[in-house]
TORKOL-4160 file (C-alpha; in steps of 0.2 Angstrom, whole numbers, padded with zeros to 4 digits, m for minus):
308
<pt num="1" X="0034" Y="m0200" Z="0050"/>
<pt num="2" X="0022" Y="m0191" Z="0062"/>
<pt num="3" X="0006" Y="m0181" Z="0059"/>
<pt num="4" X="0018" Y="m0167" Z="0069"/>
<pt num="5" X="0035" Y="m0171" Z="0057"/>
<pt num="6" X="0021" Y="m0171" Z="0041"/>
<pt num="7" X="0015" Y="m0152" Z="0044"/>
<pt num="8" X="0031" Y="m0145" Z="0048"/>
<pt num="9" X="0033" Y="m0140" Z="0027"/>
<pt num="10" X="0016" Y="m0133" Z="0026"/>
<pt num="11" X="0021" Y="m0121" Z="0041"/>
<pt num="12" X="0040" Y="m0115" Z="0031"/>
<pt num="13" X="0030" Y="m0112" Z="0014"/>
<pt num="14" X="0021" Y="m0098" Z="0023"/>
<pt num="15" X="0033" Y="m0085" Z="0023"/>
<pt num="16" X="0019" Y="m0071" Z="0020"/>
<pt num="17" X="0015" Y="m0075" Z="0038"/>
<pt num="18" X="0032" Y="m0072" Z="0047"/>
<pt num="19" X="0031" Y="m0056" Z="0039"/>
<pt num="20" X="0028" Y="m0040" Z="0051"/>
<pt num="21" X="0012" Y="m0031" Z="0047"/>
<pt num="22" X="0023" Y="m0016" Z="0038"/>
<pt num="23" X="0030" Y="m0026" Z="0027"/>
<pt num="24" X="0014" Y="m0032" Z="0022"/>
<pt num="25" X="0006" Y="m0017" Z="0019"/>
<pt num="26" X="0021" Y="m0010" Z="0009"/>
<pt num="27" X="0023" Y="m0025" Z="m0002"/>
<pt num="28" X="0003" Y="m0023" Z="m0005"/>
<pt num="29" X="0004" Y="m0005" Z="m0008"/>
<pt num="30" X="0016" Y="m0008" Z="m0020"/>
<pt num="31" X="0008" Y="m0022" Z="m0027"/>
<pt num="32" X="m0008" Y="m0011" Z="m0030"/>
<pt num="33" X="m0009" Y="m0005" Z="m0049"/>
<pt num="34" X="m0018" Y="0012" Z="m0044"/>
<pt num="35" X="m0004" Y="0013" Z="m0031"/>
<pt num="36" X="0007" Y="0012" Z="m0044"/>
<pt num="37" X="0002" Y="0023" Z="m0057"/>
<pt num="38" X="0001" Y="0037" Z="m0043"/>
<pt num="39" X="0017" Y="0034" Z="m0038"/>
<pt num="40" X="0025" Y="0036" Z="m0056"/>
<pt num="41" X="0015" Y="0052" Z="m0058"/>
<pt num="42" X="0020" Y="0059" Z="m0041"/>
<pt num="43" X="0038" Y="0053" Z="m0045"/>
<pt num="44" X="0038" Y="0063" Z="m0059"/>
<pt num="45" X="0030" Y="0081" Z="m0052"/>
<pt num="46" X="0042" Y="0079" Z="m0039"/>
<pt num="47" X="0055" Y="0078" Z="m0050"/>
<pt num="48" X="0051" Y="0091" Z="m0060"/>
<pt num="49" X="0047" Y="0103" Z="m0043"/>
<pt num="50" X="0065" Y="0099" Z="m0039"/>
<pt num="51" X="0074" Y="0103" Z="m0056"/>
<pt num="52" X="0065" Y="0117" Z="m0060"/>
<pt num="53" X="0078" Y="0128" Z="m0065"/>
<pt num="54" X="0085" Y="0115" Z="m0076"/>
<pt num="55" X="0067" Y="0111" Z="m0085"/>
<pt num="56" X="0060" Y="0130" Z="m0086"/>
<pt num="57" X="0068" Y="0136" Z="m0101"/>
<pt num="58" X="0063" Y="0155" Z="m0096"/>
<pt num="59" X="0064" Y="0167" Z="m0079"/>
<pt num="60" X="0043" Y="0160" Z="m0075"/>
<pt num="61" X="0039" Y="0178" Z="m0066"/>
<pt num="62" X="0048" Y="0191" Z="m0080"/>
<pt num="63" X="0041" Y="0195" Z="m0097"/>
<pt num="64" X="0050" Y="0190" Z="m0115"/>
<pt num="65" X="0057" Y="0204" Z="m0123"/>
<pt num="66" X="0056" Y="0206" Z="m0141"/>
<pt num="67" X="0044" Y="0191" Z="m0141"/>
<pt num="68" X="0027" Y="0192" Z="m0154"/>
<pt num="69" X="0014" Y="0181" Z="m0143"/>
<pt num="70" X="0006" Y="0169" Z="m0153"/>
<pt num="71" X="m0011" Y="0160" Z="m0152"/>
<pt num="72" X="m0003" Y="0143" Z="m0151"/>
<pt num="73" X="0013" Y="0133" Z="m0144"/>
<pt num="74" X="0029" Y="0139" Z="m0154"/>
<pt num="75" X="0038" Y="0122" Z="m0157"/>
<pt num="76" X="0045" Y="0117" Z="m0173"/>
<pt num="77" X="0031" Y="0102" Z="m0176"/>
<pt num="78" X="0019" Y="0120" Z="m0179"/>
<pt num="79" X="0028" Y="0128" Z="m0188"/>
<pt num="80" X="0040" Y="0140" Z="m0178"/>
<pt num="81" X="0056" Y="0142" Z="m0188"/>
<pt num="82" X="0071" Y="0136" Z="m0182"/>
<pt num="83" X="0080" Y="0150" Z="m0178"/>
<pt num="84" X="0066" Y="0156" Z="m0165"/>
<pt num="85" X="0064" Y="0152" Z="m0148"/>
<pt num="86" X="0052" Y="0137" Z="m0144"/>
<pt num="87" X="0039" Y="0139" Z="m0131"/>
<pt num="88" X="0031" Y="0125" Z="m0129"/>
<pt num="89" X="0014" Y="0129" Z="m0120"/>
<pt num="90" X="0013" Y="0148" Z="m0129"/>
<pt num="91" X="0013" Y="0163" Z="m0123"/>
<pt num="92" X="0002" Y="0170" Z="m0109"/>
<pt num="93" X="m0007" Y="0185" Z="m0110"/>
<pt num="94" X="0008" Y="0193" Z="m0100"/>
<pt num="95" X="0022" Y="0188" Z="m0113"/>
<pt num="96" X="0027" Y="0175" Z="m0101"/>
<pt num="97" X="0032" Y="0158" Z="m0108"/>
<pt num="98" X="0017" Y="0147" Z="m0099"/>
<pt num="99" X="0028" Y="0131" Z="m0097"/>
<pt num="100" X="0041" Y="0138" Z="m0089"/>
<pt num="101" X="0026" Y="0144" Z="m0077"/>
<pt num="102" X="0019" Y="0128" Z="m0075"/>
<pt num="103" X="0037" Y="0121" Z="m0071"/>
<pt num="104" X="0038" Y="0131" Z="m0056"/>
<pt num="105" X="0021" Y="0130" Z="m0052"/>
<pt num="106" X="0024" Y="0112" Z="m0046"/>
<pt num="107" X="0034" Y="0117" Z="m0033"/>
<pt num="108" X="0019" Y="0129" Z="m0025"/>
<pt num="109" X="0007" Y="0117" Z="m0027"/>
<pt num="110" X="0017" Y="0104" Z="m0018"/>
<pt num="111" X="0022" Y="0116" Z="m0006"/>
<pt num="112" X="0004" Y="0122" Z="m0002"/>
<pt num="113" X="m0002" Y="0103" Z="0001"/>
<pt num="114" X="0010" Y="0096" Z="0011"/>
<pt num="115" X="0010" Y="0112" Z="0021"/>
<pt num="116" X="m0007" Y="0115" Z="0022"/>
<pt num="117" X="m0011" Y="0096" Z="0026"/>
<pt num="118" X="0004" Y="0096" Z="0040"/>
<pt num="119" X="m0002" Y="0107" Z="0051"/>
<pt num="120" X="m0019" Y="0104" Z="0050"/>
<pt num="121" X="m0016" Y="0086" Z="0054"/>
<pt num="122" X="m0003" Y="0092" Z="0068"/>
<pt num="123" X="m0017" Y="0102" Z="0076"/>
<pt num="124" X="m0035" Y="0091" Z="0071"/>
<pt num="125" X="m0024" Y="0076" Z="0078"/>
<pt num="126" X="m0018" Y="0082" Z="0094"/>
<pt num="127" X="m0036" Y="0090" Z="0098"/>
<pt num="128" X="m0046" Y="0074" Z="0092"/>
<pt num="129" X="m0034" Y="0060" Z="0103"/>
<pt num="130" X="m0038" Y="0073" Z="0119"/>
<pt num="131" X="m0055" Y="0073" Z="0116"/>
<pt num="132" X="m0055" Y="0054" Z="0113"/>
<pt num="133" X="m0043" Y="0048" Z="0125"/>
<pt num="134" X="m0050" Y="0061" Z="0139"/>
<pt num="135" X="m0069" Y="0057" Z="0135"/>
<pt num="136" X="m0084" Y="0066" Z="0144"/>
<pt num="137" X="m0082" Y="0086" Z="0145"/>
<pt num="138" X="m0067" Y="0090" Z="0137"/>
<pt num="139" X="m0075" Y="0078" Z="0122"/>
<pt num="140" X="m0089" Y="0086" Z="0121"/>
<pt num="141" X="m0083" Y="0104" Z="0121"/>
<pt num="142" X="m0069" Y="0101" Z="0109"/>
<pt num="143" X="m0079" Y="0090" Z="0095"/>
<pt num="144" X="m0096" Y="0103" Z="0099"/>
<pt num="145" X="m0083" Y="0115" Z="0093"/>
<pt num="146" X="m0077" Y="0107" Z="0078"/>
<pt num="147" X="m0092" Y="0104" Z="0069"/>
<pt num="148" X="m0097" Y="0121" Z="0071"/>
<pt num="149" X="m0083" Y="0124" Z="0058"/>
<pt num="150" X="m0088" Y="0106" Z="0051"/>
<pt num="151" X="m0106" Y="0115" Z="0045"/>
<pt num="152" X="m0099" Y="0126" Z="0034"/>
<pt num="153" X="m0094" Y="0122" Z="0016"/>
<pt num="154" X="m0075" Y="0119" Z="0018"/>
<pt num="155" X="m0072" Y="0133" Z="0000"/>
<pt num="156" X="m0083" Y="0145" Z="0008"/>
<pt num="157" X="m0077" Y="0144" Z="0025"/>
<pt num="158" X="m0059" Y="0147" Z="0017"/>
<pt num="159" X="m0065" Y="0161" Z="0006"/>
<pt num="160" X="m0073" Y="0169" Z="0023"/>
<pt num="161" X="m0056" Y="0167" Z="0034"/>
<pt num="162" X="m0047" Y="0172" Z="0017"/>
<pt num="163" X="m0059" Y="0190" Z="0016"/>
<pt num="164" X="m0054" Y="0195" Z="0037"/>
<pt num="165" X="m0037" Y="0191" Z="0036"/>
<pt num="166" X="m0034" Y="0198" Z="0019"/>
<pt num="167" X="m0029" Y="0189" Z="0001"/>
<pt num="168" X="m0012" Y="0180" Z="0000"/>
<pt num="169" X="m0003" Y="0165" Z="m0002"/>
<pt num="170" X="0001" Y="0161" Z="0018"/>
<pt num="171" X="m0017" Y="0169" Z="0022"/>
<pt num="172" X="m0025" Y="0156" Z="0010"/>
<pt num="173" X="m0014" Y="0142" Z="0017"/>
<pt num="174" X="m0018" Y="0145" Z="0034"/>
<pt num="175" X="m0037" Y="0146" Z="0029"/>
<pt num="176" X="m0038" Y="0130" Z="0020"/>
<pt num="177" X="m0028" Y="0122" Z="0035"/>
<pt num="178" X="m0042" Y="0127" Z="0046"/>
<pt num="179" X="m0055" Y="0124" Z="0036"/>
<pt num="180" X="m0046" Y="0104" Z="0038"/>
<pt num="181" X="m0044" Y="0102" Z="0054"/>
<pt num="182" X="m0061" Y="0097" Z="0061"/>
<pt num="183" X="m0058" Y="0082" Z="0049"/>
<pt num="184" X="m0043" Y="0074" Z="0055"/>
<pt num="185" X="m0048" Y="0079" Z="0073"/>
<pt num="186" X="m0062" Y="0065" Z="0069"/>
<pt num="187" X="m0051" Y="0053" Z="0062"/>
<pt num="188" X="m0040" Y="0052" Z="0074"/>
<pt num="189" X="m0055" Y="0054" Z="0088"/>
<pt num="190" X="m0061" Y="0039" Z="0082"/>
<pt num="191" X="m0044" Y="0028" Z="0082"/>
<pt num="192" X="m0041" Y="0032" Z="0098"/>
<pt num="193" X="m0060" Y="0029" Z="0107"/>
<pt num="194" X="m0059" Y="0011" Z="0098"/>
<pt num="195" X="m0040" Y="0009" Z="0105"/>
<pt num="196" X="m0042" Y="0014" Z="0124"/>
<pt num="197" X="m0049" Y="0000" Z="0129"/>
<pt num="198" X="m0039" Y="m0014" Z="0119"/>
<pt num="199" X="m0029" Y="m0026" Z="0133"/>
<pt num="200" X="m0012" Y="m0019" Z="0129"/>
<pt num="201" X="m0017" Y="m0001" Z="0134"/>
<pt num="202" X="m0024" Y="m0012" Z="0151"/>
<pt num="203" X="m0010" Y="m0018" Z="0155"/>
<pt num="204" X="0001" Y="m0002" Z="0154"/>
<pt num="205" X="m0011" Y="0006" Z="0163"/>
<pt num="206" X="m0010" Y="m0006" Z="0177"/>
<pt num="207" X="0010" Y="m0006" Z="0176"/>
<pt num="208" X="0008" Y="0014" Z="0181"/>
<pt num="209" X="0010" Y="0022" Z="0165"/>
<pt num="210" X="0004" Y="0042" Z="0168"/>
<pt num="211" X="m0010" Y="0048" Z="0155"/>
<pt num="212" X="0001" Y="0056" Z="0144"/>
<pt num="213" X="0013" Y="0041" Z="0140"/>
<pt num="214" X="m0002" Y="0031" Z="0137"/>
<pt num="215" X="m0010" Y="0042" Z="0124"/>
<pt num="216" X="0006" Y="0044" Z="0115"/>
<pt num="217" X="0015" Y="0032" Z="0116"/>
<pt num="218" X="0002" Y="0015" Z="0118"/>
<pt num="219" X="m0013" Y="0022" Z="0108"/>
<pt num="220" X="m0008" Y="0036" Z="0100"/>
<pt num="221" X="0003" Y="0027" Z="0086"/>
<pt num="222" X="m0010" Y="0009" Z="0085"/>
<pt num="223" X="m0025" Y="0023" Z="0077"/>
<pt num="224" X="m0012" Y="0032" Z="0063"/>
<pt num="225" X="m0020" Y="0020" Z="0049"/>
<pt num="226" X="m0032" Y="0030" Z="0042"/>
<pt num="227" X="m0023" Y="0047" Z="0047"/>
<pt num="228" X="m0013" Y="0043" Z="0033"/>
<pt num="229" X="m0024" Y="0038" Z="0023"/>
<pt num="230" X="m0034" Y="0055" Z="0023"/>
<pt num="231" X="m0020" Y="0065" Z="0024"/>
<pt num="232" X="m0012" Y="0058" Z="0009"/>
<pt num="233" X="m0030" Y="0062" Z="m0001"/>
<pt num="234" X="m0032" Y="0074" Z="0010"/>
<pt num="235" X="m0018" Y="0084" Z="0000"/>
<pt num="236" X="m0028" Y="0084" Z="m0017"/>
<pt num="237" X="m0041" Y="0094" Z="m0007"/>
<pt num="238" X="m0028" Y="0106" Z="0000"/>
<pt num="239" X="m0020" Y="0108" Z="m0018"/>
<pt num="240" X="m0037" Y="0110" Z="m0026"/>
<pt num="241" X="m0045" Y="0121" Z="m0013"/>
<pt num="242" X="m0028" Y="0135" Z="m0015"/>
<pt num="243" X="m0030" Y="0133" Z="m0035"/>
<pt num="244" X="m0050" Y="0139" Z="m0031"/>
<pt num="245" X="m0044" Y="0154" Z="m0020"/>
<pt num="246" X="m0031" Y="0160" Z="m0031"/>
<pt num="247" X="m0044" Y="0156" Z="m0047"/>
<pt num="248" X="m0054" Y="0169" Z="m0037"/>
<pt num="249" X="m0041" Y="0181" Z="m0033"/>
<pt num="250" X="m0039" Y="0178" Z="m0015"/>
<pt num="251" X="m0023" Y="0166" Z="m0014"/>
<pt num="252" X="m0008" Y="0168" Z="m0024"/>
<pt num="253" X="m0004" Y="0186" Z="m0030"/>
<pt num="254" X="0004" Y="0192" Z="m0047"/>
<pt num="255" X="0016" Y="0186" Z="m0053"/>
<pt num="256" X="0018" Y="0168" Z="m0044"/>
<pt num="257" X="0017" Y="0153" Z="m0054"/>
<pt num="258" X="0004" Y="0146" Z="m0047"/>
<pt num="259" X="m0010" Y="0136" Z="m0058"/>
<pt num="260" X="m0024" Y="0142" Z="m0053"/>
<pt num="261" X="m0018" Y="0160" Z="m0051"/>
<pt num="262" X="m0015" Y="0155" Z="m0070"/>
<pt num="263" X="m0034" Y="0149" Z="m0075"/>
<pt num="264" X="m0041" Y="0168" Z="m0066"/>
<pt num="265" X="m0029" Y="0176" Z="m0078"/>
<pt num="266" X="m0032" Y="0168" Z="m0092"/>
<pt num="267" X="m0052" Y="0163" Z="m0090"/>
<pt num="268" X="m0058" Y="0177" Z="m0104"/>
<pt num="269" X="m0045" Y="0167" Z="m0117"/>
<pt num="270" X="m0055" Y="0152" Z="m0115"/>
<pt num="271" X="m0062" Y="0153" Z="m0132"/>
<pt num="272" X="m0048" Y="0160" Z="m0143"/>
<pt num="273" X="m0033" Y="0152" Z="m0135"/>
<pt num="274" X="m0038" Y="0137" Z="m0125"/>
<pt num="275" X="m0022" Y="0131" Z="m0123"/>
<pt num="276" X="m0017" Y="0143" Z="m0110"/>
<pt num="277" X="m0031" Y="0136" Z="m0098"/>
<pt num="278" X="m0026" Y="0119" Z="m0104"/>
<pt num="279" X="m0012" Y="0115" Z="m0097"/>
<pt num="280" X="m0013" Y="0122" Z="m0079"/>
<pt num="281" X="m0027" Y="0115" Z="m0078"/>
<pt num="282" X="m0021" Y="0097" Z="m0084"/>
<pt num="283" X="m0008" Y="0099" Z="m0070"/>
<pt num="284" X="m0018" Y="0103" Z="m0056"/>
<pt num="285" X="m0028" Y="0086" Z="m0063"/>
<pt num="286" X="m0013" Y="0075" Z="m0064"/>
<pt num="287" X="m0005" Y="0079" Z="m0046"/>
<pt num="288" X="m0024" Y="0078" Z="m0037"/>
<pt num="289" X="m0025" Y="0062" Z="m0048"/>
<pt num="290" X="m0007" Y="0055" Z="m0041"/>
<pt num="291" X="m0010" Y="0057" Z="m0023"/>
<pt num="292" X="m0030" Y="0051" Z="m0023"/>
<pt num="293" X="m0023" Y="0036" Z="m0032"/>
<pt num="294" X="m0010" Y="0031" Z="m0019"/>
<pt num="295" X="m0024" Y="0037" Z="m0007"/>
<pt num="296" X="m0033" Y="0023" Z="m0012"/>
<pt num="297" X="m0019" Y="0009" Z="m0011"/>
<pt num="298" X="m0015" Y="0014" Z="0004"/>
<pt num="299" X="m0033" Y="0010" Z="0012"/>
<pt num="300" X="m0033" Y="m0003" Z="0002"/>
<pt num="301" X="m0018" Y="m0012" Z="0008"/>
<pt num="302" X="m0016" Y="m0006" Z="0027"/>
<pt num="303" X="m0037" Y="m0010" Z="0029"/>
<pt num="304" X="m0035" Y="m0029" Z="0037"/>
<pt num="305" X="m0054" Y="m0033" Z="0032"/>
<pt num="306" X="m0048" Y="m0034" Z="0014"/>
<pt num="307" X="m0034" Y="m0047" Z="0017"/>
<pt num="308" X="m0040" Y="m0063" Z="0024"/>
């Protein structure tokens, strides 16, 4: 047997290596135990965001009729009589049944992060891989730009743009989306300035490839990595920033389901019925939760310096 004939078995008990490097990073995402508690949370908000109208057992934006609010949950287990209707998060101070509400609310709140986080990445992205990929003035005048918006505080920059344009829902979404941009304009910025130069961007340089072909198609799609990365955590900030404008009044308007419109109503019952504060808020905690934790496996499992 040759030394040639002897490694030959050591080379086919490697199959991790013929594996392309998607696979890898999906079979270590899914392999990460933080990944995959995220996952089973997110799974289940977007879940209940879809069947909404099956899970609420009341209209969330109309009051009850002929309903006596109580301090606590009405279920069975504390005491509501049988022949009563349960409402198993209480009351609000509207007569609204508050699950039902916070049912629906995990449609908005899914809405307003992925919206928000869409277009800000859509925008931040396309002017950061210009300024990267362009370099000299057009660098300079785009990222000189951006971090003027950068040295604000993102909440008070979004309560400023929220106070010209007016309070509301698409106002406050637009807001936040601004207020993310100069971060994934940087993100991207630095993918691309690290890409440029590599060989294979060379190479289809010299084959004639025009500008625009080279940023979008050759580098473009090699610096995504930690695009999505931020944008996955970056929807926890967008979902937590909308609850802070509608906490103050200058998001969601009455009478949308939307947890923290819910906290600002609710804020002076913190004392004599916490419950109604309770559970918005330990929804607004579980989806920021999910998404940070897949956040964190997929850095973990598409960052190479990890996996030797």
């Amino acid at each position: 047997m040759t030394a040639a004939t002897a490694e030959l078995p050591l080379v086919a008990s490697s199959p991790i290596a013929d594996e392309s490097p998607a696979r890898l990073a999906l079979r270590r995402l899914l392999q990460h135990r933080s990944a995959q508690v995220g996952f089973v949370m997110l799974l289940l908000l977007i879940l209940t965001a879809l069947f909404a109208d099956r899970i609420a057992p009341f209209d969330p934006l109309l009051p009850l009729e002929n309903v006596v609010r109580r301090s606590t949950p009405c279920i069975h287990l504390l005491g509501c009589a049988a022949d009563q209707p349960q409402h198993l998060m209480g009351i609000d101070g509207n007569n609204r049944d508050l699950f039902s509400r916070v049912v629906y609310g995990s449609r908005l709140s899914l809405q307003v992060g992925i919206t928000t986080v869409s277009a800000a990445i859509l925008v931040g992205g396309l002017l950061g891989a210009l300024a990267g990929f362009l370099g000299g003035w057009p660098d300079d005048l785009i990222m000189r730009a951006l971090d003027i918006l950068m040295a604000f505080p993102s909440l008070l920059l979004a309560i400023s743009i929220v106070a010209v344009l007016g309070p509301g829902l698409i106002n406050s979404l637009l807001a936040i989306a601004i207020t993310e941009i100069p971060v994934y304009a940087r993100v991207v910025r630095a993918g691309v300035v690290a890409v440029k130069d590599h060989d294979f961007v060379t190479a289809s340089r010299a084959l004639g490839a025009s500008r625009m072909r080279l940023l979008f198609v050759r580098v473009l799609p090699s610096s995504l990595t930690p695009l999505i990365v931020q944008g996955t955590l970056g929807i926890a900030t967008a979902i937590l920033s909308a609850a802070a404008l509608s906490f103050l009044g200058l998001g969601a308007e009455f009478p949308i389901p939307e947890w923290g419109l819910m906290l600002g109503e609710e804020r002076n019952s913190v004392f004599n019925a916490p419950h109604l504060v309770l559970f918005p808020g330990i929804a607004i905690m579980v989806t920021v939760l999910s998404f940070n934790l897949i956040g964190d496996g997929l850095r973990d499992a598409l960052d190479p310096r990890l996996h030797h």
